[in-house]
Backbone as numpy.savetxt, mean C-alpha at the origin, in Angstrom:
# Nx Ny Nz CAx CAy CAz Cx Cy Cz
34.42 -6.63 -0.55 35.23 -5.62 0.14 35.15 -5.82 1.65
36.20 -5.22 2.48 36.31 -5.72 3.86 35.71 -4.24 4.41
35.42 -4.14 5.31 34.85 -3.38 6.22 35.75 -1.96 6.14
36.79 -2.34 6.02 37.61 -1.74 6.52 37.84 -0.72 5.10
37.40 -1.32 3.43 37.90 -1.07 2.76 36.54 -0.12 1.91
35.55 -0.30 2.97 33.84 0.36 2.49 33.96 1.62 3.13
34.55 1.83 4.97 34.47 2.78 5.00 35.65 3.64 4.56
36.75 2.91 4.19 37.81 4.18 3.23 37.05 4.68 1.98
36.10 4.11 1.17 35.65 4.45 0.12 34.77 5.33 0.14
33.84 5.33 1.42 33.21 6.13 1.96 33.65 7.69 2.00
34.77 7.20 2.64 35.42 8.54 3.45 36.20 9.60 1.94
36.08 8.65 0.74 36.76 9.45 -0.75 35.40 10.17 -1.16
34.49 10.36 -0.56 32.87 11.34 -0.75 33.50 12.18 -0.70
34.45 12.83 0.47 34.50 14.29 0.69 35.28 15.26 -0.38
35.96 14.13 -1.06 36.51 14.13 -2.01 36.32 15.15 -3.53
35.95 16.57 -3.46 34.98 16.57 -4.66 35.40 16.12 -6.26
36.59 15.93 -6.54 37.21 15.85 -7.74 37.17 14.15 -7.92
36.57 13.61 -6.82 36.54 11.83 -6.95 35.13 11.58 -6.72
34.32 12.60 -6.01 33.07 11.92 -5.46 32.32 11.50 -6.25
31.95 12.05 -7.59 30.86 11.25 -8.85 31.37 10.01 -8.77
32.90 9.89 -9.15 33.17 8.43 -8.99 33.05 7.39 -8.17
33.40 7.76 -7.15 33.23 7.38 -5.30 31.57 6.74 -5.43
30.94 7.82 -5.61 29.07 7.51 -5.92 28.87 6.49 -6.53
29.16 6.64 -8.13 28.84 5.47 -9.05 29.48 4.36 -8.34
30.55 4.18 -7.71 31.20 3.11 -7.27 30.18 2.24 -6.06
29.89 3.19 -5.17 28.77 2.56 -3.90 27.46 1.96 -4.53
26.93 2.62 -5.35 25.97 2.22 -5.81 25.57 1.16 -6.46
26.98 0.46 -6.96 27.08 -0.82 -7.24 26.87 -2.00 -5.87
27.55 -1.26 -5.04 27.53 -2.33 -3.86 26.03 -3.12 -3.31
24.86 -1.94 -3.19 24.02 -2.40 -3.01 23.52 -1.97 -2.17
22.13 -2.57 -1.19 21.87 -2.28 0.00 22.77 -2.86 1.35
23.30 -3.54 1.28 24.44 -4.36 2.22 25.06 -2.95 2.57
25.32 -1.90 1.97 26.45 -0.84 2.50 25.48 0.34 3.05
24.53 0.31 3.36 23.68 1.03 3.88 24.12 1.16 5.49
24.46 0.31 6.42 24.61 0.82 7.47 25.98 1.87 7.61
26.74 1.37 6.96 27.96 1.94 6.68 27.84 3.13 6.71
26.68 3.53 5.17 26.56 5.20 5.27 25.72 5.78 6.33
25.25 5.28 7.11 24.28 5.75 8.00 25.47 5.93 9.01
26.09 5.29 9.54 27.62 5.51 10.22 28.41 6.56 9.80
28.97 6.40 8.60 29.23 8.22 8.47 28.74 9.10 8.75
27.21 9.35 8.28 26.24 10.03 8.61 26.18 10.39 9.85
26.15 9.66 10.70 26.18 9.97 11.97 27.47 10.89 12.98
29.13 10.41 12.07 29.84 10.86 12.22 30.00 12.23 12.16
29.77 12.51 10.74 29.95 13.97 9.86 29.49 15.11 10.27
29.97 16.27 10.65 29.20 17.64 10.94 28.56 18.03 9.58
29.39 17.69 9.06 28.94 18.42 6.92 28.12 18.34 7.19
26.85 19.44 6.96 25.61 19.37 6.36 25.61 18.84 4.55
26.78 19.64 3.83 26.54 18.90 2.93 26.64 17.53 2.45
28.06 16.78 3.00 28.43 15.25 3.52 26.71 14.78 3.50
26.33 15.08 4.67 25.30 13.95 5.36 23.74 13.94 4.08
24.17 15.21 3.58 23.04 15.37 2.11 23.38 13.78 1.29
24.82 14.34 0.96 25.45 13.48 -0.32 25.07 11.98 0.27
24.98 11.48 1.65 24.68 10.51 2.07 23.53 10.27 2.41
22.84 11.50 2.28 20.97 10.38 2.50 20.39 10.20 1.36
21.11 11.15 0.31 20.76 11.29 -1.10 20.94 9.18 -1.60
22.28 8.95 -1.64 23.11 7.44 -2.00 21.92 6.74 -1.11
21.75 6.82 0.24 20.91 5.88 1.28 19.30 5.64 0.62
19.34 6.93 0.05 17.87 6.67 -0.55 17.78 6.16 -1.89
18.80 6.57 -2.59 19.07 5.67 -4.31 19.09 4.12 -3.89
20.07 3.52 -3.17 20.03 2.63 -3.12 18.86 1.29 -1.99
18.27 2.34 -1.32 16.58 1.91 -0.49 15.88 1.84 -2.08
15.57 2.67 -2.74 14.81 2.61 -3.89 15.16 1.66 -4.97
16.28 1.56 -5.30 16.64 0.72 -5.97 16.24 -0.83 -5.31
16.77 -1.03 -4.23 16.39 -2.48 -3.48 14.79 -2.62 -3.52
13.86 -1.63 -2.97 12.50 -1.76 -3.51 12.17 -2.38 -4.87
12.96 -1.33 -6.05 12.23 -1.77 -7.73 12.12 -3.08 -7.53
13.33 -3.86 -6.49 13.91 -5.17 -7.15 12.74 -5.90 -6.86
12.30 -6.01 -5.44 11.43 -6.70 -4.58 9.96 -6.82 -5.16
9.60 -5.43 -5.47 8.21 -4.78 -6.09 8.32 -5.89 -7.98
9.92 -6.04 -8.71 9.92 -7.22 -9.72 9.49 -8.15 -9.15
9.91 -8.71 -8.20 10.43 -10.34 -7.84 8.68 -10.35 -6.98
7.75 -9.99 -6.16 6.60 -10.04 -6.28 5.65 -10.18 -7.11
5.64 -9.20 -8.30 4.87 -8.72 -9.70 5.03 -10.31 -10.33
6.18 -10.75 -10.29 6.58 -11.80 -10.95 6.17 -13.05 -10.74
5.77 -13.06 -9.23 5.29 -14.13 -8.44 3.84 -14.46 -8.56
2.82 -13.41 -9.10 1.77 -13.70 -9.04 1.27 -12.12 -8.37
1.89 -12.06 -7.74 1.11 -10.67 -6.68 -0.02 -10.94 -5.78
0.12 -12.42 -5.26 -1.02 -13.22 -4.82 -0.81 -12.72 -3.11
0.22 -12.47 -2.41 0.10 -12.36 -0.89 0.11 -10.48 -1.01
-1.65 -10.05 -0.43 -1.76 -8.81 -1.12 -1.20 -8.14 0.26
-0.83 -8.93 1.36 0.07 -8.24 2.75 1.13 -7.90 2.28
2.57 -8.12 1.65 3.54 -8.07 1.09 3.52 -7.11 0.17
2.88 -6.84 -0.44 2.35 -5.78 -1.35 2.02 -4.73 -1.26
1.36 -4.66 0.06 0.83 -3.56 0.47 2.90 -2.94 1.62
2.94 -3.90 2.12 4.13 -3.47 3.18 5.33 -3.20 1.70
5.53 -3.62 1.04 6.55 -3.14 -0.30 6.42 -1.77 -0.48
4.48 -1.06 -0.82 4.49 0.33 -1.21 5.12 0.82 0.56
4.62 0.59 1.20 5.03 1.01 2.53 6.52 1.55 2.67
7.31 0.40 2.24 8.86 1.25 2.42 8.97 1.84 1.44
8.01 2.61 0.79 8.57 3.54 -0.10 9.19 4.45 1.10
7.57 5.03 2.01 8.56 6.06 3.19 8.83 5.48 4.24
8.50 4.66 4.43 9.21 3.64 5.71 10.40 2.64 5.36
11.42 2.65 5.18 12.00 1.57 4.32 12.20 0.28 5.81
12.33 0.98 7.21 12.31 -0.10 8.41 11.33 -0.35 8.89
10.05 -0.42 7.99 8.69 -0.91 8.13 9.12 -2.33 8.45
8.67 -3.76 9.28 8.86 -4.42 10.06 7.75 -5.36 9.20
7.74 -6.04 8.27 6.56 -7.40 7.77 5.78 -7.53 8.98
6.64 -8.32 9.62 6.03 -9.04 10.64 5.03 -8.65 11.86
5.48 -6.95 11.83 4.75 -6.08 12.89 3.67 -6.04 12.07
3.27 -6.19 11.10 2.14 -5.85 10.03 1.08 -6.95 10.39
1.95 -8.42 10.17 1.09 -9.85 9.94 0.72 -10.01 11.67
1.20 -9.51 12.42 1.03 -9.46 13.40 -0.16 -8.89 14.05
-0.35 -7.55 13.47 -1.45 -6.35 14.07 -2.89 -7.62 12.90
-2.47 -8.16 12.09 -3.71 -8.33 10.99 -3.93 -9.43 11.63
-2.99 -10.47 12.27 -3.56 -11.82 13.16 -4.42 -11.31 14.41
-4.10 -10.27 15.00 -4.53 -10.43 16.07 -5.65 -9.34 15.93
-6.67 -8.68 14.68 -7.64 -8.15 14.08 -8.41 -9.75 13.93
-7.63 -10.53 13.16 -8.11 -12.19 12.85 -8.64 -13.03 14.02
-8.04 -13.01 15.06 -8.26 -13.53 16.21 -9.44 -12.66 16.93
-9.64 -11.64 17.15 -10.75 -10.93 17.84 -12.50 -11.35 16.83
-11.72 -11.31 15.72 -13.22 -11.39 14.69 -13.43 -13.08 15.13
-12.62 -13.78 15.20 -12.85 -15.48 15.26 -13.46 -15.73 17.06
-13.22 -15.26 17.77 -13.85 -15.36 18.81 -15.38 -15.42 18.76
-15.38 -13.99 18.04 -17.08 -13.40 18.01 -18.11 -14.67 16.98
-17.36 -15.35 15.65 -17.93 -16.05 15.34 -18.66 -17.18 15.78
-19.36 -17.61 14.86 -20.37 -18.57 15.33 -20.87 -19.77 13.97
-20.53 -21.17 14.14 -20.57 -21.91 13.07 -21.99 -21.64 12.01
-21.98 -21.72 11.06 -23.10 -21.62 9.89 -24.18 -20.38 10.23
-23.06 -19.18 10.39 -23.71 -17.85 10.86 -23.94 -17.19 9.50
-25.09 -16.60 9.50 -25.22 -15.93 7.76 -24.37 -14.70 7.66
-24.43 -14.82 6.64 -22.81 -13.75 5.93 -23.29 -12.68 5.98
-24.80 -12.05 6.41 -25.15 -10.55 6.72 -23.99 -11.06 8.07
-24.47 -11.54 8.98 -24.22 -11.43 10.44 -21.92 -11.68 10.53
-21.87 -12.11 9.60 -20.84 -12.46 9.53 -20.04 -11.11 9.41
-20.22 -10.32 8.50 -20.05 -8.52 8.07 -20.43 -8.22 9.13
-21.11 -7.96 10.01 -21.88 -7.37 11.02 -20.55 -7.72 12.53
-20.29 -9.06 12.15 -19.39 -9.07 13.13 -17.70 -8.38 13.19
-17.84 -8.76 11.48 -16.09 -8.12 11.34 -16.56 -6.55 11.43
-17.61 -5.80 11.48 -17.89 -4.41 11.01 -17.72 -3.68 12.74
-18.21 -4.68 13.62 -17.93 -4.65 15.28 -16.55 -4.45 15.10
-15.71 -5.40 15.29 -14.26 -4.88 15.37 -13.46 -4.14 15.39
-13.63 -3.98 13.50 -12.97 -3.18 13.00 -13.55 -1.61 13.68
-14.74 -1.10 13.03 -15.43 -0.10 13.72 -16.29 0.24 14.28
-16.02 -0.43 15.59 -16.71 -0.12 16.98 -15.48 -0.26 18.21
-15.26 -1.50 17.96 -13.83 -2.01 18.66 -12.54 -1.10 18.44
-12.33 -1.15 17.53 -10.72 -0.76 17.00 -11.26 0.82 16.64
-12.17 1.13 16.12 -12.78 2.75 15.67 -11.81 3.04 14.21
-11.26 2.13 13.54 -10.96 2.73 12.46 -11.70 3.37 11.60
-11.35 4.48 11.20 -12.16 5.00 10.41 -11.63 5.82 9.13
-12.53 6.49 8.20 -12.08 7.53 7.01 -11.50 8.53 7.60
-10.03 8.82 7.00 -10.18 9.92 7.99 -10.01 11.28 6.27
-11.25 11.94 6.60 -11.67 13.17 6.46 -11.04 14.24 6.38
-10.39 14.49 7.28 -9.66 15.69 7.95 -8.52 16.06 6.84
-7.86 14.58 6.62 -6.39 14.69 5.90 -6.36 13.78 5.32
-7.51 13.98 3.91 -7.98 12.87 2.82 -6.74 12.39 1.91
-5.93 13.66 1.81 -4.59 13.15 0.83 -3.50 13.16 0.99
-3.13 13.09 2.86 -2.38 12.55 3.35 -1.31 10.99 2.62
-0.31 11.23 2.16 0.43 9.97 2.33 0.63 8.96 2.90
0.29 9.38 4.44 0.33 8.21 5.68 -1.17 7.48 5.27
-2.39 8.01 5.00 -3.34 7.16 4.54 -3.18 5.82 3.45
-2.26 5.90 2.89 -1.39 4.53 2.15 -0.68 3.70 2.43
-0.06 3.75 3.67 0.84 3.19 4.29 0.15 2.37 5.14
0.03 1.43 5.60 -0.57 0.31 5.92 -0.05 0.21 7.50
0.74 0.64 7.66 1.40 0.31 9.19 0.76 1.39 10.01
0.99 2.49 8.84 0.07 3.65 9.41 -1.01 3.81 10.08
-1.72 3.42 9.07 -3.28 2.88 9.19 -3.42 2.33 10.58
-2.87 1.41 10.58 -2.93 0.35 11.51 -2.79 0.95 13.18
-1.36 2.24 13.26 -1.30 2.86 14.11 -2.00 4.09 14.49
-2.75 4.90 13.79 -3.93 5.67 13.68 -4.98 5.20 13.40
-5.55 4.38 13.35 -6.48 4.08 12.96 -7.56 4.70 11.60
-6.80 5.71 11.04 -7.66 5.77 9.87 -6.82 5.89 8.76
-7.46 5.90 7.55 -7.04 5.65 6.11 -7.82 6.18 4.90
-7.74 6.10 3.98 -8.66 6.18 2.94 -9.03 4.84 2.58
-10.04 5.00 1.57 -11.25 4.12 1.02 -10.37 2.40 0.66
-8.98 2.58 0.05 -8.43 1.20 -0.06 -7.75 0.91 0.98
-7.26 1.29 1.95 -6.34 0.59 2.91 -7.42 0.08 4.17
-8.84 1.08 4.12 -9.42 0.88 4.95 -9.98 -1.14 4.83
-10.42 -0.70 3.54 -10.75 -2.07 2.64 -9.97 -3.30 2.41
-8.34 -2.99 2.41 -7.05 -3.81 2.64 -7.25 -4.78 4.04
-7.68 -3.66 4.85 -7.20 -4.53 6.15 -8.51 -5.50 6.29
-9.78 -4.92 6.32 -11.16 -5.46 5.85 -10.40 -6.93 5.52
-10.15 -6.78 3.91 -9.89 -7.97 3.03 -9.17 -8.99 3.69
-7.66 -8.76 4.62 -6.96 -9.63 4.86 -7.49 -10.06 6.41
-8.27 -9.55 6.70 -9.13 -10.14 7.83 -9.95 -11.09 7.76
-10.73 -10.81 6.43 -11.83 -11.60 6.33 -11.49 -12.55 5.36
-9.78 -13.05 4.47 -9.50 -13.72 3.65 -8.97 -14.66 4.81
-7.94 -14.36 5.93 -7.56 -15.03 7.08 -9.06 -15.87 7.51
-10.02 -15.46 7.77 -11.24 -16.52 8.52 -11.98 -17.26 7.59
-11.15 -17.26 5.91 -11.79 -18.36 5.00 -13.11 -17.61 4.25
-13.48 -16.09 4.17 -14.47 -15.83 4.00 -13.98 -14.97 3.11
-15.49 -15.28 1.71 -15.09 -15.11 0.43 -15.30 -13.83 -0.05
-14.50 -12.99 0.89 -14.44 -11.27 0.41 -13.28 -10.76 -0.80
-13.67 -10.21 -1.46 -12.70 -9.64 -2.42 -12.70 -8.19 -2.55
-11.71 -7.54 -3.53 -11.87 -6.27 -3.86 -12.90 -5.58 -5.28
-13.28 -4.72 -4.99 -13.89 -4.15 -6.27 -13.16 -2.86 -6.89
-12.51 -3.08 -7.77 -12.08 -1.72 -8.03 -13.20 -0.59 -8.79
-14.24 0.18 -7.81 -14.94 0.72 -8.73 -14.16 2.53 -8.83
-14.81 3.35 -9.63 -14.04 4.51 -9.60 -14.09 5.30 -8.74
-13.22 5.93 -8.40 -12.95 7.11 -6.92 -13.45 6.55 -6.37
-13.66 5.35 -5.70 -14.03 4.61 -4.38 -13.71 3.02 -4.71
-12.87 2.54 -3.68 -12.81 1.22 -3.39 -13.61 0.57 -2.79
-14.41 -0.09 -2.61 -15.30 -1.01 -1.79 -15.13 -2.69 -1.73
-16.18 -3.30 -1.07 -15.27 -4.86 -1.24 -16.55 -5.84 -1.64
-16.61 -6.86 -2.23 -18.02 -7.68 -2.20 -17.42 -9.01 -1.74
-19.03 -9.35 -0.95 -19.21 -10.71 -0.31 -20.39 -11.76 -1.51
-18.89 -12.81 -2.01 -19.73 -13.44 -3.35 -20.56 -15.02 -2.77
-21.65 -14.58 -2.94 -22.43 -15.74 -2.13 -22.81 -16.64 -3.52
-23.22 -17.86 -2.83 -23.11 -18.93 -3.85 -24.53 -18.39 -5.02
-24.45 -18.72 -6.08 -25.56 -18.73 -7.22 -26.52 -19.61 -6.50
-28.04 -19.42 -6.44 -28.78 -17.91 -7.61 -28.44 -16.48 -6.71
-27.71 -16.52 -5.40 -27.83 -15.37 -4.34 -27.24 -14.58 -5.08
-27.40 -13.31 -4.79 -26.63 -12.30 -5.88 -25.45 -11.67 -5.17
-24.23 -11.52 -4.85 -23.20 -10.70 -3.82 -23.93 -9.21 -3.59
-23.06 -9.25 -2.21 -23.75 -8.07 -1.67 -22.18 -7.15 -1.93
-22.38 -5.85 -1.65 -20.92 -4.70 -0.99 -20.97 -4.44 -0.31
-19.34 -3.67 0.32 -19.25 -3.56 2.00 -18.41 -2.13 1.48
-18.92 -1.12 1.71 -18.24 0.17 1.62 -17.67 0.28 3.33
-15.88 0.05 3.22 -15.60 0.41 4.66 -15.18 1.86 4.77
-15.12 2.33 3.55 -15.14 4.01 4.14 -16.40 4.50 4.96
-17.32 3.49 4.59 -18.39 4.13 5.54 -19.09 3.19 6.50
-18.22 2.74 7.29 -17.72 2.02 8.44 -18.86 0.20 7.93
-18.57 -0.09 6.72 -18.83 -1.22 6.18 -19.89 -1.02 6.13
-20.78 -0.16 5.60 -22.30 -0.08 5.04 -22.11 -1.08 4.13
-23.22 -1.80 4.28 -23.35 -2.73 3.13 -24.13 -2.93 1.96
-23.89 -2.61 0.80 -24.30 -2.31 -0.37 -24.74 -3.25 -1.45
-26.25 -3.41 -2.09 -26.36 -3.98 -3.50 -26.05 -3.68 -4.70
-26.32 -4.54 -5.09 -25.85 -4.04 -6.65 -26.53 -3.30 -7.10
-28.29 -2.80 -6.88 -28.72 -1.49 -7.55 -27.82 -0.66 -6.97
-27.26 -0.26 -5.41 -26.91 0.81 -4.88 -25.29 1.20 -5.75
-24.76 0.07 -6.52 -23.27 0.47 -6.98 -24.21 0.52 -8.35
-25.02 0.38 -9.20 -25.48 0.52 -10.50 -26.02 2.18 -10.42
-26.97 2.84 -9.00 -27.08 4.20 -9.40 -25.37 4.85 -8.64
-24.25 4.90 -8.31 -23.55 5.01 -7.85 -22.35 5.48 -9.01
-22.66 4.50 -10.43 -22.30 4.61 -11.52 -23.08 5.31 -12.45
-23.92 5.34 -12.07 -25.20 6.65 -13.11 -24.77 7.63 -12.79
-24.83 7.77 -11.66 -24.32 9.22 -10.72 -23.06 10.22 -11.62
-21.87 8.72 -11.32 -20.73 9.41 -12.03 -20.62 9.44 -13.31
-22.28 9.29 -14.34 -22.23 9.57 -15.78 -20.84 8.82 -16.17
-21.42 7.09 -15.82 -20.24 6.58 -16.42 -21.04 5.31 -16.82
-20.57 4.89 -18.43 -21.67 3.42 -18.93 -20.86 2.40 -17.48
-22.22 1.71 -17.83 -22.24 0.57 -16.94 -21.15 -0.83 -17.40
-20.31 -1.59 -16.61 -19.10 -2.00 -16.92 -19.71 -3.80 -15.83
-19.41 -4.57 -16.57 -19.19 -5.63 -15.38 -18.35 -5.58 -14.00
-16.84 -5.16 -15.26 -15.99 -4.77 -14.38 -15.68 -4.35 -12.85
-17.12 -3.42 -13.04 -17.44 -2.22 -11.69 -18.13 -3.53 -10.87
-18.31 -4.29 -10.54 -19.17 -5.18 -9.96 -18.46 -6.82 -9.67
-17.74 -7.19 -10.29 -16.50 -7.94 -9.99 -15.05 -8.19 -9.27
-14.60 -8.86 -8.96 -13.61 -8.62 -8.10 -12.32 -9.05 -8.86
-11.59 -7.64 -7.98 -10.38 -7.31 -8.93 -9.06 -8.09 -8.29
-7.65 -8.38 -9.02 -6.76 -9.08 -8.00 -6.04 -8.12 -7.50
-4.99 -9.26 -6.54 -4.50 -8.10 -5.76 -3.33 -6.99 -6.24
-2.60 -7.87 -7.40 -1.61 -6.60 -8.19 -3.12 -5.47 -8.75
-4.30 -5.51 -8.80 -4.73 -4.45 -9.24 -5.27 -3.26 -7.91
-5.05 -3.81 -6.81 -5.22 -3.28 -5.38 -4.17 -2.61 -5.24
-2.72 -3.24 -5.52 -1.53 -2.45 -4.63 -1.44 -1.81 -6.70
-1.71 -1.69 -7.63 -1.68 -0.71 -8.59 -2.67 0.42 -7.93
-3.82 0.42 -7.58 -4.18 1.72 -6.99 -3.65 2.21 -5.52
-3.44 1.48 -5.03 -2.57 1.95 -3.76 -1.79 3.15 -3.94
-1.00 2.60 -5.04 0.52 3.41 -5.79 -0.35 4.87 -6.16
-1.04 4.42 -7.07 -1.54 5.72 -7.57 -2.20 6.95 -6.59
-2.82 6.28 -5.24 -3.20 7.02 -4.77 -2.12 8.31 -4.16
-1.12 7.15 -3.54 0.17 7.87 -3.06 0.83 8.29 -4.22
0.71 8.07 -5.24 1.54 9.39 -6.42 0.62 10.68 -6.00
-1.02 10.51 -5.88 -1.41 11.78 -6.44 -1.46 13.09 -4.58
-1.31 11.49 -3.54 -1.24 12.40 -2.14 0.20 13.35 -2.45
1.49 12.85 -3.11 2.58 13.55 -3.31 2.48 14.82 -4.05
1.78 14.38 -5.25 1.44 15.69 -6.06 1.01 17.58 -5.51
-0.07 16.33 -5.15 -0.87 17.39 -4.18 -0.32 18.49 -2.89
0.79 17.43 -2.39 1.42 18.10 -1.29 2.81 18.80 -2.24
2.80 18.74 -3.26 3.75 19.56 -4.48 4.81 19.20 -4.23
5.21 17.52 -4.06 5.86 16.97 -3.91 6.65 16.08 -5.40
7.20 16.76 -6.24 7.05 16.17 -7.69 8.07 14.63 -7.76
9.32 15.46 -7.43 10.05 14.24 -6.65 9.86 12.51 -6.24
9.38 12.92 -5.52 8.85 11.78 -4.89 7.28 10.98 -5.44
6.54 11.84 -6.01 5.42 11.12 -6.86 6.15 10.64 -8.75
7.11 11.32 -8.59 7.97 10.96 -10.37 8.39 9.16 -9.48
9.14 8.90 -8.73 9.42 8.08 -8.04 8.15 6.60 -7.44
7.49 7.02 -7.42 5.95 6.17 -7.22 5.52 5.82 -8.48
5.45 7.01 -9.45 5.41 6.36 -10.95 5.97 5.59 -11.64
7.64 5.91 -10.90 8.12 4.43 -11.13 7.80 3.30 -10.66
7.77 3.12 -9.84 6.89 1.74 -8.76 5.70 1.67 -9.67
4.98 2.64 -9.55 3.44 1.91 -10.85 3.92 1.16 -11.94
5.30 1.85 -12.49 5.19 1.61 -14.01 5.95 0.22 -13.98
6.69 -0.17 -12.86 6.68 -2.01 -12.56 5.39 -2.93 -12.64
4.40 -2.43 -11.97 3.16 -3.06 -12.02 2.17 -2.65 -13.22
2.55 -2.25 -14.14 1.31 -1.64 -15.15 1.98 -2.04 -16.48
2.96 -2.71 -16.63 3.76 -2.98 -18.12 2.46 -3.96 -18.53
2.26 -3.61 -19.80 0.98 -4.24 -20.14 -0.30 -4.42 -20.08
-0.66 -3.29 -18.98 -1.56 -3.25 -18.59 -2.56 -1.94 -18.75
-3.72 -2.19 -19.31 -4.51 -0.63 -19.77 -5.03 0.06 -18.77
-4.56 1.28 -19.28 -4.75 2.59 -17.71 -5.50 2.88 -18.56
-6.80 3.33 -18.97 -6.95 4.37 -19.65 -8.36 3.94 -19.73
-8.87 3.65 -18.11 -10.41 3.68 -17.94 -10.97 3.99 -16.56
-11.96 3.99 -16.76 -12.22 4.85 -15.27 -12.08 4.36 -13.81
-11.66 2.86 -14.02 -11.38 2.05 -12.67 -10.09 2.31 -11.80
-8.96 2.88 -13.03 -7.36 3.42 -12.90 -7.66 4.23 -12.25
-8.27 5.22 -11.81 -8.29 6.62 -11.28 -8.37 6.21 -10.12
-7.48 6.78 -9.27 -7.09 7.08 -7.69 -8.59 6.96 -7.39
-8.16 6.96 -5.77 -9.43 7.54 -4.92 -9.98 9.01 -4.98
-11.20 9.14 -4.53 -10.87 10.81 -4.74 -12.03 11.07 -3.44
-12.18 12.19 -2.72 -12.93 12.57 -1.70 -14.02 12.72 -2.43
């Protein structure tokens, strides 16, 4: 269709005896006609008009997500930056990649300065733990534990705080950028990360909710007594990254909930339920973060 022939089709919205049709019709088009409606939008006094148009702007932002959030899932789910910036436009849809890989290079670059060749991997944590929180002061933030913006990664990045996985996200792609063999742990209501040192050494943990305390494995074995839960390998292994941006999701379904937002967490469940076909929820590692 010509330009000319998107915004006449546009303009048959106001239409009410055509507009279902008019609708179903745009919605085929895609995200390509998105500026278009944002151009009406801008035009229109209608309060109701500019509804009927953020309503379409957001069907079809969401729809272009499912696709992306497939065509990742599909790929492996191996670049866990992309993954994380995908849940991101759930509410950001002009979240910026590159402003992302950008803020995480130049987190990468401050930690690589401080290094030092065949430095031990306590001191190595010790240095990314400077950075991140001492330098940069990211931290838990407390205040507004089930905040939505605590999921959002750009967020994070511009406030400096987060909850227990994004804090751990940025951790990860910091310390995966300098070649160093950090991973995720998905243990329950808390994310943490382990540093897997070669056999007979045993890996240590790095809880960055609590500005990278670093943790053994007795300290995550009574940690799991605690929460009267049998003991799992699982809890002590490192998880991939489609199982990182699967709790991501979940967390931001349950920040929506909470803020009695049903809408929009029914909508995140969809996004989970791309990443979870096949996959068993129904143990204690699935469960969100929790304060």
């Amino acid at each position: 269709m010509t330009n000319k022939e998107i915004k006449a089709l546009i303009s048959l919205l106001d239409d009410p005896e055509v507009a279902p049709q008019i609708q179903e019709k745009i919605q085929t088009l895609g995200e390509t006609i998105i500026p278009f409606l944002e151009e009406s939008w801008e035009e229109t006094l209608d309060s109701q008009q500019q509804q009927r148009l953020e309503d379409l702007i957001h069907h079809l932002q969401f729809e272009g997500l499912q696709q992306r959030l497939r065509v990742w899932r599909d790929s492996g789910g191996e670049n866990l930056l992309e993954g994380m910036w995908l849940l991101n436009s759930y509410q950001y849809p002009d979240a910026d990649f590159q402003v992302l890989n950008r803020a995480i290079e130049q987190l990468r670059f401050e930690v690589w300065t401080l290094l030092q060749p065949e430095m031990h991997p306590a001191d190595q944590v010790q240095t990314l733990n400077h950075v991140l929180f001492r330098t940069h002061k990211f931290a838990a933030n407390t205040q507004n534990f089930h905040s939505p913006a605590n999921s959002m990664l750009h967020r994070v990045l511009e406030t400096r705080r987060g909850n227990p996985l994004t804090l751990c996200v940025i951790y990860l792609l910091v310390a995966q950028r300098l070649k160093l063999p950090v991973f995720g742990v998905n243990l329950p209501n808390l994310f943490v990360l382990t540093y897997r040192l070669e056999p007979p050494l045993e890996p240590f943990y790095i809880n960055c909710y609590n500005r990278g305390l670093v943790l053994s494995r007795t300290d995550i074995e009574h940690y799991i007594a605690q929460l009267n839960l049998t003991p799992n390998e699982i809890f002590f292994e490192p998880c991939s990254h489609l199982d990182i941006v699967r709790r991501a999701l979940r967390n931001l379904q349950l920040s929506f909930e909470k803020l009695q937002e049903p809408a929009k967490a029914a909508e995140v469940g969809q996004l989970l339920t791309i990443l979870t076909d096949d996959v068993q929820t129904d143990n204690p590692q699935a469960a969100p973060d929790e304060e």
